[in-house]
Structure formats: structure tokens, C-alpha cells
N, C-alpha and C positions, 0 to 999 in steps of 0.2 A: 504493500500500500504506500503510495506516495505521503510522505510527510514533508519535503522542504518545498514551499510554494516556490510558484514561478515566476519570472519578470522576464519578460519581450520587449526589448529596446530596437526600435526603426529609426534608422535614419541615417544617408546616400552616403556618408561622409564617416569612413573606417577609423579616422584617428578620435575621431567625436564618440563611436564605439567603441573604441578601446579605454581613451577617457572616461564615459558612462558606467562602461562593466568596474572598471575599477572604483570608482562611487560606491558604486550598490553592493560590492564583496562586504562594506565597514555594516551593512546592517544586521543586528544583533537575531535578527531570525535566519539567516546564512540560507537566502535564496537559493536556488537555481537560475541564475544568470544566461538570457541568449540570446541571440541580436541577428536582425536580419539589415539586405539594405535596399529592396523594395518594398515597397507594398505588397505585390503581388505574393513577396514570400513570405511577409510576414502575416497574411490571410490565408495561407496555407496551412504556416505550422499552428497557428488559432485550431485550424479545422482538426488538428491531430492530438494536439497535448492543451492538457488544461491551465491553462496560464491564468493567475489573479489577476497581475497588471500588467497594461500596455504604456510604455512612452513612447511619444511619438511624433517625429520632428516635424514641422508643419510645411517648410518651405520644402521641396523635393520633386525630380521631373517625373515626365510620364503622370504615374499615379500622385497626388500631394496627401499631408497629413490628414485635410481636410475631406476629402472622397476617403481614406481608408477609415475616419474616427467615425462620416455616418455609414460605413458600411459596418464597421462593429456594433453600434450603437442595435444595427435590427437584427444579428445574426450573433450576437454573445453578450447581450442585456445585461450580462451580471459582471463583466468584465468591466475592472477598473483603469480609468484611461487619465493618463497625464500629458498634456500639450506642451513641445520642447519648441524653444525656437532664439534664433541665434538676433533675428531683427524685431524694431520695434514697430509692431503693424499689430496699428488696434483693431482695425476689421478683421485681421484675423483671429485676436483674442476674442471679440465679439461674437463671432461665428460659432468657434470654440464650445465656448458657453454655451450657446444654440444648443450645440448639439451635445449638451450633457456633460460635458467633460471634468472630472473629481478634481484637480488643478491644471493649472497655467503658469509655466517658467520660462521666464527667460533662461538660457544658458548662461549668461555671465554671470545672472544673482545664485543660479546654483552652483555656481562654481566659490560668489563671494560667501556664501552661507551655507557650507555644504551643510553643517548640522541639523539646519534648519529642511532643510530640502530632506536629508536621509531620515530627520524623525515623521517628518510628512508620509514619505513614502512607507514609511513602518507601519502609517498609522491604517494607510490605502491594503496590506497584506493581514492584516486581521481579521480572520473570517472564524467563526463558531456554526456551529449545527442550526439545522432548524433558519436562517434566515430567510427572509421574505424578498423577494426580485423586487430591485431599486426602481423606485421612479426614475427615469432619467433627465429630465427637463430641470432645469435650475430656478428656485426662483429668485425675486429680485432680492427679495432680505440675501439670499445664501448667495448671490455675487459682491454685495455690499459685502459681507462677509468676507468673502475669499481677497476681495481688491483689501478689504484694510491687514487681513492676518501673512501676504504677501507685502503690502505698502506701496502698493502699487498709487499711480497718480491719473486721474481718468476725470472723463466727466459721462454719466450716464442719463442717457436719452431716454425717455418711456411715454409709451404710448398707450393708450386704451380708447379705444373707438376714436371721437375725434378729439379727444384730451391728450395733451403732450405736457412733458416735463421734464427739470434735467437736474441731476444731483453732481457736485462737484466734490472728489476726493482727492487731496491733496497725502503723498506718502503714509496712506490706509487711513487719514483721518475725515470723517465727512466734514464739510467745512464748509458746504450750501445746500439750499432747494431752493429750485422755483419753480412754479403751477402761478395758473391766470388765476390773482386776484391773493397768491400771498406768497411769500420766502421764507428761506431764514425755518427754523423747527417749525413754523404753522403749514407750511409748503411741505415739507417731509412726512409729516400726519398725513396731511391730506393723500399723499401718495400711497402710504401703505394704504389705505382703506379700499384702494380698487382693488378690486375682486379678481379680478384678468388685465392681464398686461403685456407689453410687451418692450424689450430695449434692447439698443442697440451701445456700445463703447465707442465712446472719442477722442481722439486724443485730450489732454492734460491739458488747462491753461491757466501756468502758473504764476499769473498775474490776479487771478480770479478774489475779489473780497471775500473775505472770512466770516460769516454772520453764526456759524454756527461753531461753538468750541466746546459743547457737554459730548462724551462720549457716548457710540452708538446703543450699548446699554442702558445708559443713562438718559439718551433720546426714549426709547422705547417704554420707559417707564414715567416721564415726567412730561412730553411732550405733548401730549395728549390736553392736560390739563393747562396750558398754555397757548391752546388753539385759539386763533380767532372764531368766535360765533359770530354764524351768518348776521344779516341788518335784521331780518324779523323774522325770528324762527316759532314755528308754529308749536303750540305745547307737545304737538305728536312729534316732531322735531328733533325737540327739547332731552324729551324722556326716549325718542332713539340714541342720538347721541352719548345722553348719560350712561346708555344699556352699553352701548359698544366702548367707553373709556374702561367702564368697570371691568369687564370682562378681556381688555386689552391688557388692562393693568393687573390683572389678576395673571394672564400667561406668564405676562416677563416674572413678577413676581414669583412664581411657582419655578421660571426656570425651563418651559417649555419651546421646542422652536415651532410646531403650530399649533392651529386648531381646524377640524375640516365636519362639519353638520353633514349627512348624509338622509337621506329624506327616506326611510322606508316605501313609501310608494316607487315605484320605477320609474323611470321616467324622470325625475324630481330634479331639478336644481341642486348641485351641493354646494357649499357654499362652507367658506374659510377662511382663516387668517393667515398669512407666513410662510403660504406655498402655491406655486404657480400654479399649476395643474390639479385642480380640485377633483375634478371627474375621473382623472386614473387612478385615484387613491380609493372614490367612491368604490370604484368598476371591483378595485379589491377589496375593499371591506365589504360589500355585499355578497361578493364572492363567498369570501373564509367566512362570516358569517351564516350564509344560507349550509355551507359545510361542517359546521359546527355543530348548527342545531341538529342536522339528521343525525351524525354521532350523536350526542349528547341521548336524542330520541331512541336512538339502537339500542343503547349502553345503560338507557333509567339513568340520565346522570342528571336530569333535572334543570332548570330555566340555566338559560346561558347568562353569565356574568360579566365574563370579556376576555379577549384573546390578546394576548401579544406576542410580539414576536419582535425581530433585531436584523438589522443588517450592517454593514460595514459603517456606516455614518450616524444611525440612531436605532432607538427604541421606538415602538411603536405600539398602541392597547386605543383596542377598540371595543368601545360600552356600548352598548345596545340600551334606549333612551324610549320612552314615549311616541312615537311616532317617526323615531328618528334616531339614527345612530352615531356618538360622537368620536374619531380617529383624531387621536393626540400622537404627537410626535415629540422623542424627550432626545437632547442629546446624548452621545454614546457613553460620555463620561458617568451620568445621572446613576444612581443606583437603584437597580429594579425592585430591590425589595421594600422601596416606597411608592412604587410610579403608580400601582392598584389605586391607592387611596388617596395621590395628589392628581391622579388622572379623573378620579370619581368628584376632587372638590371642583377641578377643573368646569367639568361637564356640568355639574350644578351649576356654575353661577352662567353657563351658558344658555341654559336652559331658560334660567330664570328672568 
């Protein structure tokens, strides 16, 4: 039985492979190291041995990193993919993103911070029994995310129907928003609250005013409460708003990275906080839930409570609610043997 996981490193350029393999020997789970320098061959050896993670240089002829990361993306879902690249081309880190990918490195910062790079990478080969198949779509909190725990300097473009917006990060720190009609931490609320979104990376401009200086956790948690209210909000308004700071304030608080409502009806809108893709999370909890209860009904083991389950990046426990099913999402760090009972206050105050 295979024990030392594997790593697949691509990319056209043999002394950048010899470089890389020597990287990856220093990490403390003593990979299996292998490298190819197409595409073409390195969606072969995919097809033959079971590799955890792929790096994978982006610039490259013939096939480029970007055709080989969406061809894994629908033909090895669970495989964990790192984006390498020697130039600075934010359309390609954007793409990137797009298309899923668990990080984005420059080559020279992994070269200036190899520690930093190989504990990431360690963190990408931890896999346990029993995981559930990743979403792959990123959302925008988890690119905020990754631009500040890299330091990256960017300004993020986002869209949702005909609403646009752009957030400014300066060396991983948010430092602006703006939306039509406010900036500054009221412009940043306002963002997260869309439902579906979309963005694209811009380059950097490091000239940009600084309006915003409390850190992204500490936005997520006080922010809220420093929103402008609308000119005349209606009492019904009034008491939505109040429902969604409380219940906003209650995640960070708790520690959680989302929250996703699932509608028992089919059909149903789902509807979340802190993850792009609501509906492919649904598609799975309805899933392992309708899979649950028939066990559960086979075995007399009585009403269903809640299922969790883990993959490489989080926890996840899904309650079955009144009409409605709540999928919390806790990060990897969190300890399960509280998540049952901060997932259930969770779900209460969502409910309520």
C-alpha cells in the first residue's frame, strides 16, 4: 500500500525542475517527488498514479499551465493544484483563481521564502479518510485571503449583475472598497453581502489612499456595525439588516469561514455567506443527507442529527433544520470535538 504521497511538478524549463525537486525533498512528510515537462505528460502520468498535488508553471508552449489546471480541474477534482510562475501577469493569477487553484506563487517569492512556501505545501499533502470532494470555485473572502497570507498587492474587481466594485490590497493588507454610493469599510460590507459574484485581479496601484487600516478579521467583525444606513429604511428594512449583522457577527465570532441555508424543497434557492458557489454545496448536502437518512432508516438508528465530514482545507457539518438544512464550514485548524455544538448555536441564530 502506498504510504508517501505524491507531488507532480510541470514545467518546460529542466533546471526550474531540478530546483523545485530539491525544494520539496526538505518536507517533513518525504514525498514522492516527479516532474514532467509537458502537459501532455504530465496528464498522463495523472491518468496512472495517484498524485495529491500538482505544481504547475503557467507560462509554457504548445499546451500552457492554464488548458492543463482546467483540464484537471474536471478529470481529478480532488487533486490539489499550485500555480508557478516566473512573470508578473495578473490575468493570469486571475484566471488561476477561476479555475480553482489551492495557491498562486510567484517563483522568486518561493525561492525568497522557501519556509513559507514548503509549510504551505505540507499543509496542501494532508489528507485523512472519509473526506468529502472539494468545491473547486474560490470565493471572494478565500482570494482576499490567499492575496493577504501571500502579501500579494492587487486590486480586485467584482461584479454581480450590473453592480461593480473594487477592493484595493496593498502587501496582503486591504487598504480600500469602493461600491456606488460608499468606500472605505461601508463599501467592503456592502460587498460581502452579495450573494453571487464575480472578479477578476488587476494589477496593484501603489499610489492608491488608504481608508481602510483595521485588519480583515477585525473588518469582518466590527464592520458591519459601522455601515452607513440607507436615507429611509423601511422598519422591514431595518429588522432585515439587524437579522443579517447579528448573525454575520455571530460566524466571525464563533470562528466559522461560512454559512450556506439549503431549502428542503428542491428546487429552492440556497443561499449563504463566505462562499461563492452556494448551489454545489447544496447539490451535496442534499445528497449525503437524502443518504443518511435511508441508512439511518435501515439500521433503526433514529432522526438524523448531522453529518460531517473534512477535506484538505476544512470541516464541514451539516444540521438538518425546519424546512431547511444549515452547511457550516469551520476551518481545518478548528477542533471537531466542538464544531457539533458551535455549529448547532450557529444554525440557531440563523434560523432565528
Amino acid at each position: 500500500m502506498e504510504t508517501r504521497p505524491k507531488i507532480l511538478v510541470l514545467d518546460d524549463d529542466s533546471d526550474w525542475l531540478s530546483v523545485c525537486s530539491d525544494f520539496l525533498t526538505q518536507l517533513p512528510s518525504s514525498p514522492d517527488i516527479q516532474t514532467a515537462s509537458s502537459g501532455t505528460r504530465a496528464l498522463s502520468l495523472l491518468d496512472v498514479q495517484p498524485f495529491r498535488v500538482l505544481l504547475c508553471d503557467l507560462k509554457m508552449p504548445q499546451m500552457n499551465g492554464l488548458e492543463v489546471l482546467s483540464i484537471v480541474r474536471r478529470r481529478f477534482p480532488e487533486l490539489r493544484t499550485v500555480a508557478l510562475t516566473g512573470f508578473s501577469d495578473e490575468e493570469f493569477r486571475s484566471r488561476a483563481y477561476e479555475l480553482g487553484v489551492d495557491m498562486f506563487w510567484m517563483k522568486a517569492d518561493m525561492q525568497q521564502d522557501r519556509q513559507k512556501f514548503l509549510d504551505c505545501i505540507e499543509s496542501l499533502l494532508i489528507r485523512n479518510e472519509g473526506e468529502f470532494r472539494a468545491v473547486q470555485k474560490k470565493s471572494l473572502l478565500d482570494v482576499i485571503r490567499m492575496e493577504s497570507a501571500l502579501h500579494n498587492s492587487s486590486v480586485l474587481r467584482i461584479t454581480s449583475g450590473w453592480k461593480a466594485a473594487h477592493i484595493w490590497i496593498r502587501n496582503g493588507q486591504l487598504i480600500d472598497a469602493q461600491v456606488e454610493g460608499a468606500d472605505g469599510e461601508a463599501a467592503f460590507w456592502r460587498i460581502l453581502k452579495w450573494n453571487t459574484s464575480a472578479f477578476e485581479i488587476l494589477p496593484a496601484e501603489p499610489g492608491h489612499v488608504q481608508t481602510i487600516t483595521k485588519s480583515l478579521e477585525a473588518l469582518l467583525l466590527e464592520s458591519a456595525q459601522t455601515m452607513k444606513k440607507a436615507e429611509h429604511p423601511t422598519p422591514k428594512q431595518e429588522e432585515e439588516e439587524t437579522a443579517f449583522v447579528t448573525r454575520l457577527t455571530a460566524v466571525t465570532c464563533e470562528g466559522a469561514d461560512f454559512v450556506v441555508t439549503v431549502p428542503d424543497k428542491k428546487g429552492g434557492a440556497a443561499r449563504g455567506w463566505g462562499i461563492r458557489d452556494a448551489d454545489q454545496l447544496a447539490a451535496w448536502a442534499r445528497l449525503a443527507g437524502e443518504t443518511a437518512q435511508r441508512l439511518g432508516r435501515k439500521l433503526g438508528a433514529g432522526p438524523l442529527t448531522h453529518i460531517a465530514g473534512h477535506n484538505q482545507e476544512r470541516h464541514l457539518l451539516s444540521l438538518p433544520g425546519k424546512g431547511r438544512t444549515f452547511v457550516i464550514g469551520w476551518p481545518r485548524e478548528a477542533d471537531p470535538r466542538h464544531l457539533f455544538e458551535q455549529s448547532k448555536k450557529l444554525a440557531d441564530t440563523w434560523a432565528s
